[in-house]
NUTORBA-850452 format. One line per 8 residues: number of its first residue (from 1); their letters; for each residue x, y, z of C-alpha. Coordinates in steps of 0.5 Angstrom, whole numbers, m for minus. Example, Ala and Ser with C-alpha at 12.3 -4.5 7.8 and 13.67 -1.06 7.14 Angstrom:
2
1) as) 25/m9/16  27/m2/14 .
***
This chain:
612
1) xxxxxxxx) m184/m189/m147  m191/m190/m144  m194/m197/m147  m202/m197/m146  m206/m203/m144  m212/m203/m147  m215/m208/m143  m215/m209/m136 .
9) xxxxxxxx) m218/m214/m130  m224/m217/m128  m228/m215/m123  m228/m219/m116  m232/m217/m111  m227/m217/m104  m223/m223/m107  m228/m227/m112 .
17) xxxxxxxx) m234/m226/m116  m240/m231/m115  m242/m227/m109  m244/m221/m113  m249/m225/m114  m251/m230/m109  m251/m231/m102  m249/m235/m98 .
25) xxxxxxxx) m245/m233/m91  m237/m234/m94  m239/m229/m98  m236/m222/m97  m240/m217/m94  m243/m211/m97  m241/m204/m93  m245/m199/m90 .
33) xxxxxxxx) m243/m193/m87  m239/m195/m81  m234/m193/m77  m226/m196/m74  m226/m201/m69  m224/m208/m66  m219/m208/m72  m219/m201/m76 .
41) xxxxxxxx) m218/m195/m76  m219/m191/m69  m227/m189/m69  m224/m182/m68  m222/m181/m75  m226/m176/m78  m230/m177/m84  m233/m171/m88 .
49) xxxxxxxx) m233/m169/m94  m229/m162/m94  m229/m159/m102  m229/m161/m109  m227/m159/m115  m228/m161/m122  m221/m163/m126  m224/m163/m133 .
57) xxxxxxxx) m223/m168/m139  m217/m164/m141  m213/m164/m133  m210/m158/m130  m206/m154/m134  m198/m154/m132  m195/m147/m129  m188/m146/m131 .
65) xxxxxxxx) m182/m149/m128  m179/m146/m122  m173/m145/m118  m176/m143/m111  m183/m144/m112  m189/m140/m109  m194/m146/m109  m195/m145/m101 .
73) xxxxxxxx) m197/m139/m97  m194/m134/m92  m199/m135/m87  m202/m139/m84  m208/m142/m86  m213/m142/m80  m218/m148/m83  m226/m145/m82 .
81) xxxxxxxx) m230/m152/m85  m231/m153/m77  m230/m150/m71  m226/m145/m72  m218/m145/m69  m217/m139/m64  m213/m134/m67  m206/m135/m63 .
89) xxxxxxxx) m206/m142/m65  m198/m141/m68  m197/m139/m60  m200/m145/m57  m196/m150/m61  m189/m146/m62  m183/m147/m66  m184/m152/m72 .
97) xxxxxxxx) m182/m160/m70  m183/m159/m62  m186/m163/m58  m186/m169/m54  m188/m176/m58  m195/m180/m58  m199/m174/m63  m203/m175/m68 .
105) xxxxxxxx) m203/m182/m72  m203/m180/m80  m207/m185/m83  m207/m181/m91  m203/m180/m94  m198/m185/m93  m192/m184/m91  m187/m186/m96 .
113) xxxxxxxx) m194/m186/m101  m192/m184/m108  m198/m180/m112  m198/m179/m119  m197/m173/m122  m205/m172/m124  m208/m176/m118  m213/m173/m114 .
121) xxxxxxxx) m211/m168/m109  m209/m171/m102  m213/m171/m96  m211/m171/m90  m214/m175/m84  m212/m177/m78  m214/m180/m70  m211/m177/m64 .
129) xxxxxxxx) m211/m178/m57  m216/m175/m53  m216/m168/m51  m213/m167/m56  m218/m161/m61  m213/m157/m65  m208/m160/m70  m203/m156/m75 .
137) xxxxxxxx) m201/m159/m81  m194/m157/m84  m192/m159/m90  m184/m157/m93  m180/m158/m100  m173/m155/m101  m176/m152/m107  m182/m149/m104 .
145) xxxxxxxx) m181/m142/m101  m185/m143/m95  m188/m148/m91  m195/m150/m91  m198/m149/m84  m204/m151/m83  m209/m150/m76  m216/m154/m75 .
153) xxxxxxxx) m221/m156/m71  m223/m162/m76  m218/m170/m76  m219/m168/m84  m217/m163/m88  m216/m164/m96  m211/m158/m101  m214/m154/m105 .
161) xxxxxxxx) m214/m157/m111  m210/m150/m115  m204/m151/m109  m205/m159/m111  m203/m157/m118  m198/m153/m118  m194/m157/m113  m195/m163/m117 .
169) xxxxxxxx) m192/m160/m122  m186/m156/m120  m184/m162/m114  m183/m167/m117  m179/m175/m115  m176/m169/m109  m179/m171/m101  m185/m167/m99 .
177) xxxxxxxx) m185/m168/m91  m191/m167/m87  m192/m166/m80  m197/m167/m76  m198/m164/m68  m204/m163/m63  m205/m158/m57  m211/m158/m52 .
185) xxxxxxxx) m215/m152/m52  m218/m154/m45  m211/m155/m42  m205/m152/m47  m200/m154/m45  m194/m157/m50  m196/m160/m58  m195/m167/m58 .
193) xxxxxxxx) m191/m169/m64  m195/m174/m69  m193/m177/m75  m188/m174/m79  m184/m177/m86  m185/m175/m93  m189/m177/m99  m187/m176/m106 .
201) xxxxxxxx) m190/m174/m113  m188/m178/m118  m184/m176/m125  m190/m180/m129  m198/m179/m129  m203/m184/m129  m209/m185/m133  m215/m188/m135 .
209) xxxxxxxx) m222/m189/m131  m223/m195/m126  m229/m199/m125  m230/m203/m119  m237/m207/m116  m240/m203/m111  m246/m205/m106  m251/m204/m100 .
217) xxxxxxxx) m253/m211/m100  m254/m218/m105  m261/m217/m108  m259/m215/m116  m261/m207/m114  m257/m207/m108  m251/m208/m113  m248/m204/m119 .
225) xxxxxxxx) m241/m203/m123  m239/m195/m121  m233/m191/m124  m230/m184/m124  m224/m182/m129  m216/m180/m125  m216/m173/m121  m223/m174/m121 .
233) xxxxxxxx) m228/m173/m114  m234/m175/m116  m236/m183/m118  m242/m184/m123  m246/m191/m124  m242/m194/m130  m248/m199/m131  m254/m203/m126 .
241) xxxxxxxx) m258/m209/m128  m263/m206/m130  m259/m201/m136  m257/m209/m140  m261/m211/m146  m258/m217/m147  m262/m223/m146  m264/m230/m147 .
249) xxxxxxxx) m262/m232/m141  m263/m240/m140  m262/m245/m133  m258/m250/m131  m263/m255/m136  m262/m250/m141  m270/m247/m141  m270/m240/m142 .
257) xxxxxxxx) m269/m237/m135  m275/m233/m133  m275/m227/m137  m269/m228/m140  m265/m223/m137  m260/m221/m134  m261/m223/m126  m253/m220/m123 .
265) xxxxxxxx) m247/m216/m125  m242/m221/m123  m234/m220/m125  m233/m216/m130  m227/m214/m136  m228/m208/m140  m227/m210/m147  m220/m207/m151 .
273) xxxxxxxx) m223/m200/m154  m227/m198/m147  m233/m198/m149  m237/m204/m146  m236/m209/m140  m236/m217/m140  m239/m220/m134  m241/m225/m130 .
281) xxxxxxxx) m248/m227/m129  m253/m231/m124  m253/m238/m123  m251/m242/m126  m245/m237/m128  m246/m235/m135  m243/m229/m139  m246/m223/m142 .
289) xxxxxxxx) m243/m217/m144  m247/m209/m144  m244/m202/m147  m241/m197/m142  m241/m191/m146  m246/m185/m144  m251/m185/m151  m251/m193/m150 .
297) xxxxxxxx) m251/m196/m143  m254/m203/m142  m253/m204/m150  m250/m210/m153  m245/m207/m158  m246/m209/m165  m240/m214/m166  m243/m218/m162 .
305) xxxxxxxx) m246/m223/m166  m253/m228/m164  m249/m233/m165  m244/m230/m160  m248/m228/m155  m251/m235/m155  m244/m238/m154  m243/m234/m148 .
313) xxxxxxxx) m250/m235/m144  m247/m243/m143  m247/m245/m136  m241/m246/m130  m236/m240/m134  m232/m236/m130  m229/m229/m131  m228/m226/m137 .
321) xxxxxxxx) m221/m224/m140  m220/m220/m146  m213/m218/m151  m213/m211/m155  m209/m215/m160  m215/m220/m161  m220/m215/m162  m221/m214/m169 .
329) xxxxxxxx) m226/m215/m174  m226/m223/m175  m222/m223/m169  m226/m221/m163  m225/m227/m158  m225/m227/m150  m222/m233/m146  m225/m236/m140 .
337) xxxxxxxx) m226/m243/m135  m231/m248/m137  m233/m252/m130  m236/m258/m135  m230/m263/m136  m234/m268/m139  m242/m269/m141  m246/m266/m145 .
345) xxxxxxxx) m248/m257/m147  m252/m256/m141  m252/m263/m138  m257/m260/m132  m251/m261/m126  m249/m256/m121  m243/m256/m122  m242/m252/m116 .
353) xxxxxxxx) m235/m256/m115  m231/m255/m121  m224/m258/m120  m223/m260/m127  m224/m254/m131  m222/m252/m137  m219/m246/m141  m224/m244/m146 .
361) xxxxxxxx) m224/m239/m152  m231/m235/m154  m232/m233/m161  m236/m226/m160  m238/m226/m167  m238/m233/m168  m244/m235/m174  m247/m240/m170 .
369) xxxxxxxx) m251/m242/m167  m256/m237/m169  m263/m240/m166  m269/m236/m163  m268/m234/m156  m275/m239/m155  m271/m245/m158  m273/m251/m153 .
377) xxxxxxxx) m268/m253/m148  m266/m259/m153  m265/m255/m159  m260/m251/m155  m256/m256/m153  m255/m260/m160  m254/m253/m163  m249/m251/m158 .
385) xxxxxxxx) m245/m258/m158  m245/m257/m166  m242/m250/m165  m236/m253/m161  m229/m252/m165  m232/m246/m169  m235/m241/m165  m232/m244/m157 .
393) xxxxxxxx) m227/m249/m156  m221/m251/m151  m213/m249/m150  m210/m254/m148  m206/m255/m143  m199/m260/m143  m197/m261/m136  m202/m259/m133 .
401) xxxxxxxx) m207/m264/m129  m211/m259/m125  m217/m256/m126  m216/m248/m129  m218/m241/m127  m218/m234/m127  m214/m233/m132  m211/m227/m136 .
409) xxxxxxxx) m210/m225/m143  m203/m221/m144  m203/m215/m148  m199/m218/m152  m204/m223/m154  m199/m228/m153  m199/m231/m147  m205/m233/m142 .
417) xxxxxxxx) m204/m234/m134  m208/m238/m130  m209/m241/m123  m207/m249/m123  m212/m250/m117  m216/m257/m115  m221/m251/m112  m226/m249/m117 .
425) xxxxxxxx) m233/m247/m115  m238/m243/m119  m233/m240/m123  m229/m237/m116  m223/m240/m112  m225/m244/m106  m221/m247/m101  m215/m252/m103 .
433) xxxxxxxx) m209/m251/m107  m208/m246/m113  m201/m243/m117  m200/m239/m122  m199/m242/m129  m197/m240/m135  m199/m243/m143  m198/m240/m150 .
441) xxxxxxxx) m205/m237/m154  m202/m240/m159  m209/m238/m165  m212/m242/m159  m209/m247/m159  m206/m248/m153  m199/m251/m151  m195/m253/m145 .
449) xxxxxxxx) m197/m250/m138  m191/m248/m134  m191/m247/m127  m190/m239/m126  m183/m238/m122  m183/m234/m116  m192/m235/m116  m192/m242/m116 .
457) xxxxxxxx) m188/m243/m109  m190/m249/m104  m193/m248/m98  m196/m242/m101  m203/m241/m105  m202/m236/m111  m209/m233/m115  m212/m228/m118 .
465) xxxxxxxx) m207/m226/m123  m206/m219/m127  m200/m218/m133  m197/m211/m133  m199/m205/m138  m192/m208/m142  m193/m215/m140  m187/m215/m136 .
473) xxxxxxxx) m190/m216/m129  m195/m220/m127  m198/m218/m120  m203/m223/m115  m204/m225/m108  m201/m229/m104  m204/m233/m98  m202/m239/m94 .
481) xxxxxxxx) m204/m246/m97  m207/m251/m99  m213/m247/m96  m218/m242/m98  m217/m237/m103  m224/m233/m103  m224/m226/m99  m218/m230/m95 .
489) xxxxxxxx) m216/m224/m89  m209/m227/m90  m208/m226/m97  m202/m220/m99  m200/m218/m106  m194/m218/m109  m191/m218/m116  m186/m223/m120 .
497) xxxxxxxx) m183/m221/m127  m188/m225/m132  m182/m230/m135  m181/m232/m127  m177/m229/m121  m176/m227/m114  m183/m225/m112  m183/m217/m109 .
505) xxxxxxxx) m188/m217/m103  m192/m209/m104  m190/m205/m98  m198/m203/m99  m200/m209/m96  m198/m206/m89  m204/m200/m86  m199/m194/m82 .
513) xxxxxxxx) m196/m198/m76  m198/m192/m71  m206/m195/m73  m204/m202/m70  m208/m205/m75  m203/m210/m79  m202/m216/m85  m203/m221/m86 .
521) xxxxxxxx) m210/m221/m84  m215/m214/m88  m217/m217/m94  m211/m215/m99  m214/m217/m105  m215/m217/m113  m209/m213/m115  m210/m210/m122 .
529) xxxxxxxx) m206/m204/m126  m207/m198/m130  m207/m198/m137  m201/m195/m138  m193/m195/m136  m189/m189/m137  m181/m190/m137  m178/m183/m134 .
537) xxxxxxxx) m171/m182/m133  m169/m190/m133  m175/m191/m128  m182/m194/m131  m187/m193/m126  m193/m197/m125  m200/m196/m121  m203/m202/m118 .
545) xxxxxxxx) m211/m201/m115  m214/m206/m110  m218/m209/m105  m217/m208/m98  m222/m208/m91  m216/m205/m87  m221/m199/m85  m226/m203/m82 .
553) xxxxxxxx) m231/m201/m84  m237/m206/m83  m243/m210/m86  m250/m205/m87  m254/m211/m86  m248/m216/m82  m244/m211/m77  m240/m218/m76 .
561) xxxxxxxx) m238/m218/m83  m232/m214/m86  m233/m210/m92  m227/m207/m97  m224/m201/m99  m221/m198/m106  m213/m196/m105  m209/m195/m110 .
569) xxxxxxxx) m201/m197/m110  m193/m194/m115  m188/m199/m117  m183/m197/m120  m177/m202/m124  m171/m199/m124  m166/m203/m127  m168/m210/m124 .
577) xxxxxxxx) m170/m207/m118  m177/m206/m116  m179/m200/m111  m185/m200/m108  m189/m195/m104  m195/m195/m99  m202/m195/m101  m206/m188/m102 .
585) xxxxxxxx) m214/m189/m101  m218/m186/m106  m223/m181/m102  m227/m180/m108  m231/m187/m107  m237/m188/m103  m235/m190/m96  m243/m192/m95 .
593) xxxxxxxx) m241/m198/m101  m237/m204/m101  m232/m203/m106  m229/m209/m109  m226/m212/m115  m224/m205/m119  m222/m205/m127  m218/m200/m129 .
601) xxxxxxxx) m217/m198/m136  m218/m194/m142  m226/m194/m140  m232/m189/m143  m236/m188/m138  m238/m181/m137  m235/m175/m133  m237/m176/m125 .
609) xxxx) m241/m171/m122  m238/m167/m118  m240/m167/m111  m244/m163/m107 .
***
């Protein structure tokens, strides 16, 4: 079976949306290149680039099934992208598995790490003790005829992608152990044993694009949404501030802002048929929505009334959210929060804090209002509280006194989950209590809200939820609270079924211990899942995307500032067990941005450039 979601999660950057667009110094950083330190990977890890390959739309093509396979060679591979390993490297390291402890650290893949069976191919990436200048990569499965062994120079070397293919589909829910040892060329002695333990390929692929924020800096150029496809090694800019033709962009006061365009891509959903994302807006945190697909970046898509597109410019919303099974003809309607509790349509407060926010329903081809984009403040702001019940209105919520945030829409349509927090601040979470709460669509309605079993605990802050491709689980991050939830080092990602239970903390939360790098304390944040999940042999596999600075990569313009890298997590439900499994670093990103906040769905955005 395989269920497919076509709506996915909004963009955050780090742990929250508002900095995409503002400044300020809680906000999380920008990256630029960086290297490890105080907190991150060793700075001896390599970083190079290694070969590429083009998967192409239609994905590999599956060699026939065999009993003893001949996926791996019968010599060794003396790896030449660098300095050239001698040619007696087998005598200088032995008998396979010898050696004494204290080798190399593996810091990708993950032991323990489940791949689906399309990802991208492995690379392998590694510190070592100093000394140590020649390294070999040995990689055994009971089904393979031999062993891989690999020799270089480098502290990284990625499979070629016809050896990652062929293993992928013959090798399949078995272990695949890998070993790593180090020698010295300048004082050979024994190899030093390193990291070693196995990794599996899963039963089930994955698929879809992810689109994530990446940025350089804060100014509106020096941040944009980018994406690539499952397998593929390249990224391409989905969409820049400059690409998004919707306009009338009105202030705080309700005046048409400037020029009346957009200023920021904050937050952002993708619309349910892949071809568009919502997103947030500069100050003061309205709403617009721009096209993604190759012959038509920036546009507004044609469903989009005037009268939708006005309704979404309001001041003081929040992240956006879409279902598939409310996106059709007649029936086109997003929910968000709604920082006003009270007073009139831009009634010209800041509304910075926001604890009484509501949950709202936008109508994106709402008939009114329709007015001119050069409408007076005034006018405006009578035509938008005349449209209210029509074109936007509020989802009650029974039970519930708290202000209401970053919610999600199931697939089902049927039921939206929120953060019950006193802590809203300009559309994003701040410091103070939040937990995961639950209320009926119910043709927006609303109904009773009901705290979220194993997501609403005491002595915890649960936020920034995300319901599974099925709508069986629902994934979030957890933090220690009352406190702050916005890009907190402390928070930890962990997945409840949806109707209420025992929460599952994932074993990708915690970094390779050998690194010394541990969590609580690297960012893990803003969990979202694919777009699919494919029940094989009674197992249904899951895969997550998220957030985290276990890296250490550093702030461009801020070397005090952490910045965030994309990683990418299986859960598995077998039963009414959970299996859950190390992270797997997406080394196709840009290491030279921050990467935050990603959506992954069925996105429309053009092929990736393969890199040079």
């Amino acid at each position: 079976m395989r269920t497919l979601r076509h709506v996915f999660g909004t963009l955050f950057i780090g742990s929250a949306c508002a900095v995409a667009c503002s400044a300020s110094p809680s906000d999380p950083p920008a990256q630029g290149q960086g290297t490890g330190g105080s907190g991150g990977i060793p700075d001896d890890i390599g970083a190079g680039t290694g070969n590429v390959f083009d998967v192409g739309s239609g994905g590999p093509v599956e060699p026939p099934p065999c009993e003893v396979c001949e996926d791996f060679p019968a010599a060794p591979v003396l790896d030449g992208s660098g300095t050239p390993p001698p040619a007696n490297a087998p005598e200088l390291f032995g008998a396979a598995g010898s050696g004494a402890p204290g080798g190399p650290c593996l810091a990708e893949p993950e032991i323990g790490a489940l791949f689906p069976n399309n990802w991208l191919r492995p690379r392998f990436r590694w510190s070592a003790p100093q000394g140590q200048d020649l390294f070999e990569i040995r990689v055994h499965a009971d089904r393979e005829k031999n062993d891989l062994v690999v020799y270089t120079t480098n502290r990284e070397w990625k499979m070629p992608k016809d050896m990652w293919e062929k293993l992928a589909a013959h090798v399949r829910d078995e272990p695949i152990t890998i070993t790593i040892r180090s020698v010295s060329t300048s004082a050979p002695g024994a190899p030093l044993l390193g990291t070693s333990g196995p990794i599996t390929i899963a039963k089930a692929p994955a698929g879809g694009s992810m689109v994530y924020w990446a940025a350089i800096g804060e100014g509106p150029a020096d941040a944009w949404l980018a994406g690539f496809g499952v397998g593929e090694e390249g990224v391409v800019d989905a969409l820049k501030v400059d690409q998004v033709q919707q306009g009338g962009r009105r202030d705080e006061n309700g005046n048409v802002r400037g020029d009346g365009q957009v200023r920021c891509i904050g937050c952002h959903t993708s619309t349910p048929d892949g071809e568009a994302v919502m997103f947030m807006d500069h100050w003061p945190w309205d709403l617009a929505i721009a096209s993604v697909k190759e012959d038509s970046v920036g546009a507004v898509p044609a469903y989009v009334t005037p009268g939708g597109s006005q309704v979404m410019n309001q001041a003081w919303l929040g992240p956006p959210k879409m279902s598939p099974m409310h996106f059709s003809p007649g029936d086109r309607i997003f929910i968000t929060s709604y920082g006003r509790n009270g007073g009139g349509v831009w009634d010209g407060q800041s509304h910075t804090s926001m604890p009484d926010a509501r949950l709202a329903w936008f109508d994106l081809e709402a008939a009114e209002p329709a007015y001119p984009e050069t409408t007076n403040a005034t006018m405006a702001k009578t035509a938008m509280a005349d449209a209210e019940g029509t074109a936007y209105g509020f989802i009650a919520r029974q039970g519930d006194t708290r202000g209401a945030m970053m919610p999600d829409w199931s697939n089902s349509g049927e039921t939206i989950v929120y953060v019950s927090t006193d802590a809203g601040k300009d559309g994003r979470l701040a410091a103070g209590a939040g937990d995961l709460y639950t209320v009926p669509y119910n043709d927006k309605q609303g109904g009773a809200a009901t705290p979220l079993q194993g997501a609403a605990e005491s002595g915890f802050n649960e936020y920034y939820p995300a319901f599974a491709p099925d709508d069986q689980l629902i994934a979030f991050n957890r933090a220690p609270g009352p406190g702050e939830m916005y890009y907190n080092p402390d928070s930890d990602i962990y997945v409840v079924p949806a109707s209420g239970g025992a929460a599952t903390r994932l074993v990708a939360n915690d970094p390779p211990a050998c690194l010394g790098v541990t969590s609580p304390g690297i960012h893990n944040s803003w969990p979202q899942w694919s777009p699919e999940a494919t029940t094989v042999d009674g197992k249904t596999y899951y895969w997550v995307i998220f957030s985290s600075s276990r890296d250490g990569y550093k702030l461009q313009k801020d070397p005090n500032k952490k910045a965030s890298q994309l990683y990418v997590t299986g859960v598995v439900v077998e039963g009414t067990t959970v299996h859950t499994y190390p992270a797997i670093y997406l080394w196709n990103q840009d290491a030279g941005t921050s990467n935050h906040t990603p959506a992954w769905d069925v996105f429309k955005i053009p092929p990736a450039p393969v890199p040079l």
